[in-house]
C-alpha positions as CSV (number, residue, x, y, z in Angstrom):
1,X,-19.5,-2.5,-8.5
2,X,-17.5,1.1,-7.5
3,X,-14.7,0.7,-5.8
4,X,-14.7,3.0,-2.3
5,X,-14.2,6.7,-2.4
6,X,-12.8,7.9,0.9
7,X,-14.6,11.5,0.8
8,X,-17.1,10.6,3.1
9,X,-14.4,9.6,6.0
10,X,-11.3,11.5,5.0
11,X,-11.0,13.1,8.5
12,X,-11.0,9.5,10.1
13,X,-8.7,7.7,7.9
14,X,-6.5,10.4,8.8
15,X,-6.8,10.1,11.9
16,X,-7.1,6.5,12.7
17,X,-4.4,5.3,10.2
18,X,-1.7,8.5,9.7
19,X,-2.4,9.9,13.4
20,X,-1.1,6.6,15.3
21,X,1.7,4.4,15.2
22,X,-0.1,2.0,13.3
23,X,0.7,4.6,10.4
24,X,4.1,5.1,11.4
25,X,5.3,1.3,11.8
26,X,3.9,1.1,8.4
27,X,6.0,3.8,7.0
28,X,9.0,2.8,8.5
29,X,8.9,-0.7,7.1
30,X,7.8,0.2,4.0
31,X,10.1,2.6,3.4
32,X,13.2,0.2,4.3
33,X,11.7,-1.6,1.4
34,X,11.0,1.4,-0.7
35,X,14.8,2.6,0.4
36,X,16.3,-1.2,-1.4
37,X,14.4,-1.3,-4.2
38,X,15.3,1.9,-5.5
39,X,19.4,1.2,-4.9
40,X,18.2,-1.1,-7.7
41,X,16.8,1.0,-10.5
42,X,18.0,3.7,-11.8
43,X,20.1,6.4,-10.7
44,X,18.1,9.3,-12.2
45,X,15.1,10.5,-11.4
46,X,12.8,8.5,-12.1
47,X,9.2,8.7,-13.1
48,X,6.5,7.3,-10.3
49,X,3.0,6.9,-10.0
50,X,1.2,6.4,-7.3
51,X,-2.4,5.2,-7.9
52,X,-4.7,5.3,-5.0
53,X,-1.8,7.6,-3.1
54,X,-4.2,8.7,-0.7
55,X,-3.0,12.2,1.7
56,X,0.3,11.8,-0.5
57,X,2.8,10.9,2.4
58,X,4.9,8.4,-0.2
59,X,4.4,10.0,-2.8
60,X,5.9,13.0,-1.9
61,X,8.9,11.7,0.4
62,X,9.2,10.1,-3.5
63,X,9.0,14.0,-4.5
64,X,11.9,15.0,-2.0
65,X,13.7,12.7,-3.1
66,X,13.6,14.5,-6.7
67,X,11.5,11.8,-8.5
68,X,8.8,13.2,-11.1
69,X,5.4,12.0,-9.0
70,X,2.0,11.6,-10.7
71,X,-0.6,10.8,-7.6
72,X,-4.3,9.5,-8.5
73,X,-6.8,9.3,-6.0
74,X,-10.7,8.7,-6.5
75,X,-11.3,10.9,-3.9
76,X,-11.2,15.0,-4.2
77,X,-10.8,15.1,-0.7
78,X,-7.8,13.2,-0.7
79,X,-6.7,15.2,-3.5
80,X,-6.5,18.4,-1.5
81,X,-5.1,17.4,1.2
82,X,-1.7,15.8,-1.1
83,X,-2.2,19.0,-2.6
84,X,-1.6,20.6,0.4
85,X,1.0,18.4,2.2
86,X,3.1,18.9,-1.2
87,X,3.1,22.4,-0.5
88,X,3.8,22.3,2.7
89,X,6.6,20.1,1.9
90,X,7.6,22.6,-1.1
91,X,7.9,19.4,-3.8
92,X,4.7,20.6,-5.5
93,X,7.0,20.9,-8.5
94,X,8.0,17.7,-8.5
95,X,4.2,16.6,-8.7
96,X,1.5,15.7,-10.5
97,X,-2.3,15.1,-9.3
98,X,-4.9,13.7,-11.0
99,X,-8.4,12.3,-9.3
100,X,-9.4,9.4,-11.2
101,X,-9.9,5.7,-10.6
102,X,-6.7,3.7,-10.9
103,X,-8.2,2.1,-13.4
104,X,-8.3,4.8,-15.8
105,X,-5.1,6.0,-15.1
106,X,-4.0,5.6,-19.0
107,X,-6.0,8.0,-19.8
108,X,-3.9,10.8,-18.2
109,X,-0.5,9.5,-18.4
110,X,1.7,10.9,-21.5
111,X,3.8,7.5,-21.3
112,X,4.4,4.5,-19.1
113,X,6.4,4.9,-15.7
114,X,9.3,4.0,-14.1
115,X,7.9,2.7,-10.7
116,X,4.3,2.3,-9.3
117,X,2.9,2.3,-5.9
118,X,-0.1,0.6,-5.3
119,X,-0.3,0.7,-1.1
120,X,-3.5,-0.3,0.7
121,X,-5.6,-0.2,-2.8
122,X,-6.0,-3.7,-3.7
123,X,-8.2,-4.5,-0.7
124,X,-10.6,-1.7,-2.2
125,X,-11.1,-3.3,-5.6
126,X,-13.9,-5.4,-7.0
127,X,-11.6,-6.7,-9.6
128,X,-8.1,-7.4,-8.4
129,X,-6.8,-9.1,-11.5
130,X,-8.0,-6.5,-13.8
131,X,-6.8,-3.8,-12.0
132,X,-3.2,-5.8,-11.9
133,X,-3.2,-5.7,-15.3
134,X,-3.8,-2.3,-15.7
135,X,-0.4,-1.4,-13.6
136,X,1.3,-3.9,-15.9
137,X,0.4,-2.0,-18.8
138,X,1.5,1.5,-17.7
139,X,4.9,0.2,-16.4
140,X,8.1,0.5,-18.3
141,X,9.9,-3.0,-19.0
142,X,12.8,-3.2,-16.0
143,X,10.7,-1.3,-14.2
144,X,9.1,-2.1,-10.4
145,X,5.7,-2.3,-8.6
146,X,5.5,-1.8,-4.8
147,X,2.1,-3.4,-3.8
148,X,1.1,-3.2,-0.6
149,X,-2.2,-5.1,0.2
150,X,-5.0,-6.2,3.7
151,X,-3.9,-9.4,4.5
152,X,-7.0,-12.0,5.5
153,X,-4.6,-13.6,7.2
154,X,-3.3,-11.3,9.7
155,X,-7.5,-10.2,9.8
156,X,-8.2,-13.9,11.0
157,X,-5.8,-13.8,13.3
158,X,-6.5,-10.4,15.5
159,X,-9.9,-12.0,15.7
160,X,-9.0,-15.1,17.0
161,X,-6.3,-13.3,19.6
162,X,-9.3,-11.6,19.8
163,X,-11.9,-14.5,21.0
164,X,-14.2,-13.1,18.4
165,X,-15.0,-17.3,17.4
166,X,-18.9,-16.6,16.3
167,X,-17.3,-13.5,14.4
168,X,-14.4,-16.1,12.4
169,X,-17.5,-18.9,12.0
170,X,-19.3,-16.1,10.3
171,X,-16.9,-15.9,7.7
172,X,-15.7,-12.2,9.1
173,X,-18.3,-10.2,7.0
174,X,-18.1,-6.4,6.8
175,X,-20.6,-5.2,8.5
176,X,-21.0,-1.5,8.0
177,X,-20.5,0.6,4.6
178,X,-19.1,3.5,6.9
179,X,-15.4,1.7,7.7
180,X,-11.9,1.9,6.6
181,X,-12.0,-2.1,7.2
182,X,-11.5,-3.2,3.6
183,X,-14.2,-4.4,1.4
184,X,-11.7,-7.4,0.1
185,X,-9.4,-8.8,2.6
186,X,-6.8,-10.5,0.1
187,X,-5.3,-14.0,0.4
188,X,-1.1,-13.9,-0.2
189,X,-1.1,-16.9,-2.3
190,X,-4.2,-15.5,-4.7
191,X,-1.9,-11.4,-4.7
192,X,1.1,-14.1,-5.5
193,X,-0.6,-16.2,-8.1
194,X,-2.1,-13.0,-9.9
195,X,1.3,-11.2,-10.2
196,X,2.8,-14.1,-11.7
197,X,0.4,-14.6,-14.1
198,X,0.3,-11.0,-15.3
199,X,3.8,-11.1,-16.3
200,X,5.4,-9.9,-13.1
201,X,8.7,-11.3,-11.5
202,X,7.7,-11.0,-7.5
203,X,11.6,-9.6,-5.7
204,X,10.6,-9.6,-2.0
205,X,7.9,-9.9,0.3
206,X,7.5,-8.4,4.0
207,X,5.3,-8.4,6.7
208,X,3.6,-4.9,8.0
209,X,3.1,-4.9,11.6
210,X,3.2,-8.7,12.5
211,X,3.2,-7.9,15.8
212,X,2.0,-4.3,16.9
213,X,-1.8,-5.3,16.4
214,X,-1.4,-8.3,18.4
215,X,-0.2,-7.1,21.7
216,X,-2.2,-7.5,24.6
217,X,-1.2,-4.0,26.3
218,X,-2.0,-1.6,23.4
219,X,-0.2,0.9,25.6
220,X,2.8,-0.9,24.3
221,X,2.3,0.1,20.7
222,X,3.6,3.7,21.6
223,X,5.4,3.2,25.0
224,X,8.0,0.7,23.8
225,X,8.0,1.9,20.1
226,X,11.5,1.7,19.9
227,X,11.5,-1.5,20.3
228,X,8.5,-2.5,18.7
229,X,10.4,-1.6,15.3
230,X,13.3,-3.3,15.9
231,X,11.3,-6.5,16.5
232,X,9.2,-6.2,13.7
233,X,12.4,-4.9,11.4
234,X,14.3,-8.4,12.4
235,X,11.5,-10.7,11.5
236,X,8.8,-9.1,9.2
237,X,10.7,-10.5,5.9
238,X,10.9,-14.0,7.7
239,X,8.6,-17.0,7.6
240,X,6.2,-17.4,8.8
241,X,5.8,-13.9,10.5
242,X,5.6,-12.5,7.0
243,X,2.1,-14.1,6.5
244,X,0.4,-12.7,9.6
245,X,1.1,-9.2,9.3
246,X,-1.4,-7.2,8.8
247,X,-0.9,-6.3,5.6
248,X,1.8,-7.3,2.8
249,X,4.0,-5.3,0.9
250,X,5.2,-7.1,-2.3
251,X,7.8,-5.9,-4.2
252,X,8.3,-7.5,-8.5
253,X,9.8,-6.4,-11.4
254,X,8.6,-6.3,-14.8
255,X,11.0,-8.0,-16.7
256,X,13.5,-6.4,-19.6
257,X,12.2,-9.2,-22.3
258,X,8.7,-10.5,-22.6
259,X,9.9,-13.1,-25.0
């Protein structure tokens, strides 16, 4: 099985996901993670990739920042337009772009990295545990992964606030090839259970928009922004609201010592 190439529906993903506040609530708390766990590694610049980076909006806020970015995308689309925003952002220096699977990512890098982003991949990916180990492999000891993955859980629940019962009954199946809803919603305690066993030493774990998706009055999403964020800021690393956002960002370490 491929895993999905976003050419065909760049212009939408754009749109739907970067273009609304979905997009920007997800930024914002990701980046107040993001913003913590590099207080934690080291001070100089470090080396990042970021496989399945997508337009390149992390990756080069990474850039700014004055860390060395290598960005993989399947898609050539995609490609251009990091290509673009890098220069429009004048951090193209600071970057490096390569379209390739995440998969075969080892094939292009000179040595292992300091940090990986994996955001809104996983879901993607006929074979999650594989691909896991892959990241694992290309990481530096002490260094950190930021994973960032569709949570079934928060996809059960939008249905159900929803009514969409018959839908739920159904088992939720995707129903056209055409979406950006992911092939492979992910279960928390399966993303949990395969970091651990890979090697990886899991430092935090927050919600992404555990409410947003759920109002009632969608107006609300960009009318009371503000607010929105502050909400979602003061619970999204608390049980149980972490488990129903819609997606998860994890946080883990490799560890110094494998012995």
């Amino acid at each position: 099985m491929r895993d999905r190439n976003f050419d065909d529906i760049a212009e939408k993903f754009s749109r739907n996901i970067y273009g609304t506040t979905k997009g920007q609530l997800r930024q914002a708390i990701l980046w107040q993670d993001l913003d913590a766990l590099l207080a934690t590694l080291s001070a100089g610049p470090l080396r990042v990739l970021d496989a399945g980076g997508g337009e390149g909006q992390t990756a080069c806020r990474m850039a700014e920042r004055g860390h060395h970015v290598t960005l993989c995308d399947l898609s050539g689309e995609m490609i251009l337009r990091a290509q673009q925003l890098a220069a429009d952002k004048g951090v193209s220096g600071n970057m490096h772009f390569i379209q390739c699977a995440a998969q075969e990512i080892g094939q292009h890098l000179e040595r292992p990295v300091d940090l990986i982003l994996f955001h809104a991949v996983l879901e993607w990916v006929a074979s999650p545990e594989a691909m896991l180990e892959v990241l694992w492999q290309h990481l530096n000891p002490g260094g950190a992964l930021s994973l960032m993955f569709y949570n079934a859980n928060g996809l059960l629940m939008h249905n159900m606030v929803a009514g969409n019962f018959a839908y739920v009954e159904q088992g939720m199946p995707k129903r056209k090839k055409r979406t950006l809803s992911p092939d492979y919603p992910r279960q928390p305690q399966d993303v949990y259970r395969w970091l651990e066993q890979t090697g990886f030493h899991i430092t935090g774990k927050t919600g992404v928009r555990v409410f947003h998706d759920y109002l009632r009055e969608k107006n609300k999403q960009k009318e009371c922004y503000d607010d929105l964020l502050e909400l979602e800021t003061r619970y999204c690393r608390q049980a149980p609201w972490v488990d129903l956002g819609r997606y998860i960002h994890v946080t883990a370490l490799k560890p110094q010592s494998q012995g």
